[in-house]
C-alpha atoms as one frame of an Amber mdcrd trajectory, in Angstrom:
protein
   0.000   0.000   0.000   1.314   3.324  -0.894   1.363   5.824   1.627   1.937
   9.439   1.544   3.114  11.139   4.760   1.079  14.834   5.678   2.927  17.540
   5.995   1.757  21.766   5.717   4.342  21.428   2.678   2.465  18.199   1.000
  -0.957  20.168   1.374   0.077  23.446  -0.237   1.108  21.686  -3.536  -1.717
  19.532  -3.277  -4.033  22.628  -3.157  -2.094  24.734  -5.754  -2.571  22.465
  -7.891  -6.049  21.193  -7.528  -9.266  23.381  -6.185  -7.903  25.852  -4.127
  -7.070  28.869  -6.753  -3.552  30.445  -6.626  -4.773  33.752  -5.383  -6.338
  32.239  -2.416  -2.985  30.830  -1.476  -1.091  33.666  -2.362  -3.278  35.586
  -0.063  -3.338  33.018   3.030   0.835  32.978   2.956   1.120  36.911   3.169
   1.697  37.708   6.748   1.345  41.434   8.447   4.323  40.492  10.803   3.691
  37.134  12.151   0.076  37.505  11.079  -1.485  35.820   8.311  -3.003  38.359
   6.364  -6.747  36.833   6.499  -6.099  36.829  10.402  -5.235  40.117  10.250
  -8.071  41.229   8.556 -10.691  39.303  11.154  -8.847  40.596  14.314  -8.920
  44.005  12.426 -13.412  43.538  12.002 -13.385  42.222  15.540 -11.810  45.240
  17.105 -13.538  47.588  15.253 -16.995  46.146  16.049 -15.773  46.322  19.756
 -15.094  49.670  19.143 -18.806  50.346  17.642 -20.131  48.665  20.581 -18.600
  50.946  22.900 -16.523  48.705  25.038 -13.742  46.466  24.326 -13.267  43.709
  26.880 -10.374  43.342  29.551  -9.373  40.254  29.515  -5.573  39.001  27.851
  -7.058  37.383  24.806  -8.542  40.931  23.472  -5.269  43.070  24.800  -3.088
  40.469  23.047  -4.863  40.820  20.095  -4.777  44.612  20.053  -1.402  45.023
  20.472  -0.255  42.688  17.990  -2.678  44.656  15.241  -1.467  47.831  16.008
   2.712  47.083  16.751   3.064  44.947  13.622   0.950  47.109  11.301   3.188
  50.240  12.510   5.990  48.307  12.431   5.009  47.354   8.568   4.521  50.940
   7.600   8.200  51.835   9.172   9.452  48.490   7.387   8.347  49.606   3.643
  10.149  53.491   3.646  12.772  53.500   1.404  16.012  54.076   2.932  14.536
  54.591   6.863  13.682  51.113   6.917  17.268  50.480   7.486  17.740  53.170
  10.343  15.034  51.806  12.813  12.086  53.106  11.156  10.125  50.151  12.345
  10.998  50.168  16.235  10.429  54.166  15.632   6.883  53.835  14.001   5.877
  51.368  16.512   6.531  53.663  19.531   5.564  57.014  18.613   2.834  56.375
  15.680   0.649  55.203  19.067   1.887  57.960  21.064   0.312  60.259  18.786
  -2.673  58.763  18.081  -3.356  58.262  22.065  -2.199  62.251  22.098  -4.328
  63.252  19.213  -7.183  61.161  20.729  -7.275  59.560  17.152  -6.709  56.465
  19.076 -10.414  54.972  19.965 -10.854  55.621  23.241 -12.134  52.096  24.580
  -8.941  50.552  22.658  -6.600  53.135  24.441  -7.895  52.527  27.542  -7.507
  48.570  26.990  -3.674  48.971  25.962  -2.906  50.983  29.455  -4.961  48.963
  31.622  -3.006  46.027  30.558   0.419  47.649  29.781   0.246  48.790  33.406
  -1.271  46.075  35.363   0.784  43.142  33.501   4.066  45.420  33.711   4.706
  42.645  30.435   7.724  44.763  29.706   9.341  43.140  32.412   8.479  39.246
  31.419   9.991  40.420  27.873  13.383  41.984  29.562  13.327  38.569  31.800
  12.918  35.886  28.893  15.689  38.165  26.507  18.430  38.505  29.295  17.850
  35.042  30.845  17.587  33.344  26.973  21.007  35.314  25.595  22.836  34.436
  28.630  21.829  31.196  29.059  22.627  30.432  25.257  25.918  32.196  25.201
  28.958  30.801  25.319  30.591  30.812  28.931  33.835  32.239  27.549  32.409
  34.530  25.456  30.056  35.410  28.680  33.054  36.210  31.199  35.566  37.918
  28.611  32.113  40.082  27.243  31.171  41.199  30.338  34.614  42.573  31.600
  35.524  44.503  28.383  32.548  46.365  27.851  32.730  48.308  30.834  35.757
  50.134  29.063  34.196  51.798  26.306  31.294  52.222  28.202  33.017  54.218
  30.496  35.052  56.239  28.294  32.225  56.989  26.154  30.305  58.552  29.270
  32.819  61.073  30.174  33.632  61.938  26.497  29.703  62.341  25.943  29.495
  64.225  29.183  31.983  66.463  27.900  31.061  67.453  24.552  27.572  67.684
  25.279  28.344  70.055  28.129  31.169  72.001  25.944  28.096  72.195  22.672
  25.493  73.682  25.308  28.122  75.988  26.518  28.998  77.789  22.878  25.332
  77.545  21.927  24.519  80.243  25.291  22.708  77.676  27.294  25.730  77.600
  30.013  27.900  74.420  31.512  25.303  74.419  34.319  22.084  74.140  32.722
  23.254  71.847  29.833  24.949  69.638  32.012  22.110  68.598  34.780  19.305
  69.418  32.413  20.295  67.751  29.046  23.799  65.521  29.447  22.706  63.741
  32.720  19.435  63.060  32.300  20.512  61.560  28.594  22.614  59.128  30.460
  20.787  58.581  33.509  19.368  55.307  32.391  15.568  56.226  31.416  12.420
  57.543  32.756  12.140  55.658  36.397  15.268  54.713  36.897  16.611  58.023
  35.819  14.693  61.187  35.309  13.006  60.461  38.195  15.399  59.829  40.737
  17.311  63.018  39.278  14.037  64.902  39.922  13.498  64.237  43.458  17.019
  64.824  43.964  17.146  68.092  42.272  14.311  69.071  44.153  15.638  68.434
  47.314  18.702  70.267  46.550  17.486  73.248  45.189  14.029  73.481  47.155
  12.255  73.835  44.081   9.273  71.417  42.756  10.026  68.283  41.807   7.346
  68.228  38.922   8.455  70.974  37.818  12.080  69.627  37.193  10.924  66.179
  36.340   9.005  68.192  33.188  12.045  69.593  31.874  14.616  66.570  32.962
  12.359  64.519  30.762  12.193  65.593  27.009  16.244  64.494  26.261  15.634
  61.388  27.870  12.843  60.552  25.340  15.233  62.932  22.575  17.906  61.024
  23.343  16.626  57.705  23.482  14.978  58.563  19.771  18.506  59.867  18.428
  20.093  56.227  19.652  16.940  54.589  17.633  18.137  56.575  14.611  22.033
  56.104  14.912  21.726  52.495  16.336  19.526  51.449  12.600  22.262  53.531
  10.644  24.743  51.700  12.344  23.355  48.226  11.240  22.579  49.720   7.641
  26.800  50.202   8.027  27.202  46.688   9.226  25.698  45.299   5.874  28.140
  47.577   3.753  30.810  46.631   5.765  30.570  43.372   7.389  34.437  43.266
   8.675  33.291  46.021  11.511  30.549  43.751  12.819  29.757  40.234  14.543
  26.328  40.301  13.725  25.683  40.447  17.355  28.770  38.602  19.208  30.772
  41.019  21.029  34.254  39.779  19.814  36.059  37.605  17.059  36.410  34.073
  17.216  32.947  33.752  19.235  30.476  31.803  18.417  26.888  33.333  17.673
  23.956  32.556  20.418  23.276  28.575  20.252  23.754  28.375  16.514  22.717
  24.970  16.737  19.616  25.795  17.958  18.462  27.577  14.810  19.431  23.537
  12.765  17.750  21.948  14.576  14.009  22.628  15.948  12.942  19.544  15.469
  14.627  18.177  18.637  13.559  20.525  20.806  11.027  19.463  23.442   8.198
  21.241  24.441   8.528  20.610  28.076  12.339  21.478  28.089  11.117  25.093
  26.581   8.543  25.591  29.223  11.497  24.430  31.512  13.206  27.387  29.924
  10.196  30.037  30.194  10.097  29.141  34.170  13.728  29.454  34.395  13.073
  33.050  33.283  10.524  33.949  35.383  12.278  32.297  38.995  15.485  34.475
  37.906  12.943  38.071  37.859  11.553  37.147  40.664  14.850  36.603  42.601
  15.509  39.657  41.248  11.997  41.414  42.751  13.279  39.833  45.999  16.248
  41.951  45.780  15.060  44.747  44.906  12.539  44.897  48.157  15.654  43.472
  50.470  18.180  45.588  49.263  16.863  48.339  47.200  18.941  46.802  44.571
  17.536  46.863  40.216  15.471  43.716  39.601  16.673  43.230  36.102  20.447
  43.884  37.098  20.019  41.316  39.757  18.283  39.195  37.360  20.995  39.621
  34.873  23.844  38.464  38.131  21.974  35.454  38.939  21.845  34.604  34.964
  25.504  34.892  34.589  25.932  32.959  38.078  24.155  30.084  36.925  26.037
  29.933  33.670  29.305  30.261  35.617  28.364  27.348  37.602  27.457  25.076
  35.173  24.145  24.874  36.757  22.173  24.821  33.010  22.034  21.397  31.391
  22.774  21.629  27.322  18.840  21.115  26.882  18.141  24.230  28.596  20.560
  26.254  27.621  19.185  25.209  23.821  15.843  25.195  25.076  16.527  29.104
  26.851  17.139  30.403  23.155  14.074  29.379  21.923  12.551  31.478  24.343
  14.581  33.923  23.099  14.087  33.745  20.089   9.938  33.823  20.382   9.944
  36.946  22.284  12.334  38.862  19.895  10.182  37.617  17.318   6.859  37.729
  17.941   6.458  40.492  21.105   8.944  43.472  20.472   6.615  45.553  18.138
   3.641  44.809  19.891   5.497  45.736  23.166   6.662  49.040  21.620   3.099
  49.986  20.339   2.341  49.078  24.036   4.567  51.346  25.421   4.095  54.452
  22.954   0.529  54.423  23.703   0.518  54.352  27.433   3.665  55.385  28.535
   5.481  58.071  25.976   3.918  61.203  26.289   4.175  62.824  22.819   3.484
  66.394  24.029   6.864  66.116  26.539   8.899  64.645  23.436   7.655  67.556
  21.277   8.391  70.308  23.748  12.059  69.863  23.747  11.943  69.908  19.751
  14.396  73.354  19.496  17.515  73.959  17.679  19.553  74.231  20.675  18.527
  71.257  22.902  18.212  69.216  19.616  22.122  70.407  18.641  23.461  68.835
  22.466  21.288  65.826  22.951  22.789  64.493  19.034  26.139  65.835  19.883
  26.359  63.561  23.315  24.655  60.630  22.172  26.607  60.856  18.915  29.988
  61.000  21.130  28.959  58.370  23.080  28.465  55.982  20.192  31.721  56.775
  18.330  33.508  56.560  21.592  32.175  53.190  22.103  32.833  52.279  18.252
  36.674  53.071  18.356  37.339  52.332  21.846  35.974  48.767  20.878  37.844
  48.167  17.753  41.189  49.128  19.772  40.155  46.759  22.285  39.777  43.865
  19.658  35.750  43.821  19.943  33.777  44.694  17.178  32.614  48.443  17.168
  29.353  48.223  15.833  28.458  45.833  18.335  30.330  47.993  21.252  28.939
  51.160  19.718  25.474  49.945  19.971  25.902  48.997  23.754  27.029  52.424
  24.530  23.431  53.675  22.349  21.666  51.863  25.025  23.629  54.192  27.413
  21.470  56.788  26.293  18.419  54.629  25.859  15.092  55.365  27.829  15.563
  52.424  29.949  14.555  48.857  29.355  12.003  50.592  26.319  14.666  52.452
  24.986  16.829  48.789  25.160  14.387  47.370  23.226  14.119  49.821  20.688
  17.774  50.108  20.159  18.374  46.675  20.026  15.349  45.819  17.602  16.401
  49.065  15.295  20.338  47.644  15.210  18.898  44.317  14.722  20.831  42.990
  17.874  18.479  42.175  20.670  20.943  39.002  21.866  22.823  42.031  23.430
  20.523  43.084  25.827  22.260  41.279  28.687  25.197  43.975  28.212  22.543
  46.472  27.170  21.094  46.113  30.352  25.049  46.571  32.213  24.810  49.921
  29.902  21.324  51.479  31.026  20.897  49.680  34.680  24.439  50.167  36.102
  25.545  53.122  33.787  22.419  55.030  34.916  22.885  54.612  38.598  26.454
  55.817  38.302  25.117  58.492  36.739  22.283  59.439  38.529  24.481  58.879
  42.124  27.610  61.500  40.668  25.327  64.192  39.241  23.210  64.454  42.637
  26.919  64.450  43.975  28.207  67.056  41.698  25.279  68.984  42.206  24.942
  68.990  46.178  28.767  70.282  45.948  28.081  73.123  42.973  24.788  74.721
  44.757
């Protein structure tokens, strides 16, 4: 008897060539993202009749839905621009297109009001940091883990005090004065995001000075949000270099002669099993929570504590081959299939467009390009004399001027690069409190 194994493969010839007409096919293999197109178009009726009915409903299924519509199909736009699609344009559409339309109120307002309920009661940003860092680290190679994590911190601090420094010496000959340009603009640039940075700053300011803290918080946040946006920018040109010239980058390994994250784990999905991946997924989520732990017993960063007890475990040869394979398909399914939707996520409840669009002036535009710009190409030749590739160091220190762990992700998914978020995260989370903890210093001595 003659037997024909079925496979998704078997069934599309066996349709294109029989009943099902070409166009049908054609039309069920386009995707919007990592949507098939006829999905796309339901979930797109669904939400809209939602909409008409007045209320959209709460629960994960809908919110997962939404955000998945609305990050991919901004991502798409950003993805078909001629010459932008290589400089980030996706990661940049799907943040501020929603942050617009949720300013503009051309966002519908049951839809807007389902993205921040969720956003902020889920805090999913934090599952997507967890599974990245845990999966890249977990993956990596342990050489390549202890010699990475020692050498970064080189151009990472060169490229701060260079940044500082021309940032501070543009503000000076444009009138704004070393004072004001320095706390107000530099700092808060390099601070490490919105509540890890501007905040903290803030209060401290405040406290200093006797002034408001609002008040400061308002004006320390525009070139945090400006200067996350100009790493975007300068993080996708820098990958749109990497494809000219592919001798100045590992396409995401830090230094030559490593080995990318768990190539074999791209060969060979077929021998992956699905209880070793949930294995994986759990992994991630005990290592955040040790890190929550932390944070409440010693006021200490979850995800940098997170990040510790990664690399500790991978030190220790504590994660069996099957995990470690296992970790970067985890990994892998959140880069994939939840970065734009996070971003649309976070540009509609959590990027307030009319504080980005206050701080749009000549001046403050001229020093927040100038010190993230310095900070890049400090990281880019400091790395290349250090034997590590610059794009890949140069990128790190972009993350240095990120807005936080959003601003890491929309670095890393303009450059292309999100297996470097573990030293991304070294960048934002430990740069940032250096920062934060020498300007409050600086400034309690200058007042």
């Amino acid at each position: 008897m003659n037997t024909t194994t079925y496979t998704p493969a078997n069934a599309e010839q066996q349709a294109a060539g029989s009943s099902i007409p070409r166009l049908c096919l054609k039309i069920a293999r386009t995707r919007i993202g990592i949507v098939p197109l006829p999905v796309y178009v339901l979930l797109l009726a669904l939400i809209g009749g939602f909409v008409a009915t007045g209320k959209v409903p709460n629960d994960i299924c809908v919110s997962i839905a939404i955000l998945t519509v609305g990050g991919f199909s901004c991502a798409e736009l950003g993805k078909r621009l001629p010459y932008f699609r290589n400089i980030g344009a996706a990661a940049i559409f799907a943040t501020f297109i929603p942050s617009y339309l949720a300013f503009s109120k051309l966002l519908p307002a049951p839809v807007l009001k389902n993205v921040v309920d969720f956003t902020k009661s889920t805090n999913f940003l934090y599952l997507f940091i967890s599974s990245i860092i845990v999966g890249s680290i977990l993956s990596m190679d342990r050489n390549v883990l202890i010699k990475g994590f020692l050498k970064i911190f080189v151009p990472l601090a060169i490229g701060s005090v260079v940044a500082g420094a021309v940032g501070t010496a543009v503000g000076t000959l444009l009138g704004l004065g070393p004072y004001h340009t320095f706390f107000y603009l530099v700092a808060p640039i390099m601070a490490g995001g919105v509540g890890e940075g501007a905040i903290p700053l803030s209060i401290g300011y405040a406290g200093i000075l006797g002034q408001e803290q609002g008040h400061i918080f308002a004006e320390v946040l525009p070139p945090v949000m400006l200067g996350s946006l100009t790493a975007i920018l300068l993080s996708g040109m820098l990958n749109s270099l990497g494809k000219k010239r592919p001798h100045l980058t590992g396409q995401g390994r830090l230094q030559p002669g490593e080995e990318a994250i768990a190539p074999q784990a791209e060969s060979l999905p077929g021998q992956f099993d699905i209880a070793n991946i949930a294995a994986a997924g759990i992994t991630s989520i005990s290592l955040y929570m040790v890190g929550m732990m932390c944070f409440r017993l010693f006021d200490f960063p979850a995800p940098v504590a997170m990040l510790f007890v990664a690399v500790m475990f991978k030190l220790s040869r504590l994660v069996s081959p099957q995990l470690q394979q296992s970790s970067y398909i985890v990994y892998k399914f959140f880069s994939t299939a939840v970065t734009y939707p996070l971003l649309f996520a976070i540009g509609a409840s959590m990027t307030p467009w009319d504080k980005l669009v206050s701080a749009f002036n000549v001046v403050n535009l001229t020093v927040i390009v100038s010190t993230v710009a310095s900070l890049i190409a400090t990281g880019f030749f400091v790395g290349r004399r250090m034997n590590m590739y610059p794009i890949e160091t140069a990128i790190i220190n972009a993350c240095h001027s990120g807005q936080g762990g959003t601003g890491d992700v929309a670095i890393l998914t303009a450059a292309e690069r999100m297996q470097l978020m573990p030293f991304a995260q070294i960048a934002t989370r430990i740069g940032g409190a250096i920062t934060v903890t020498l300007t409050l210093l600086a400034m309690s001595q200058l007042h």
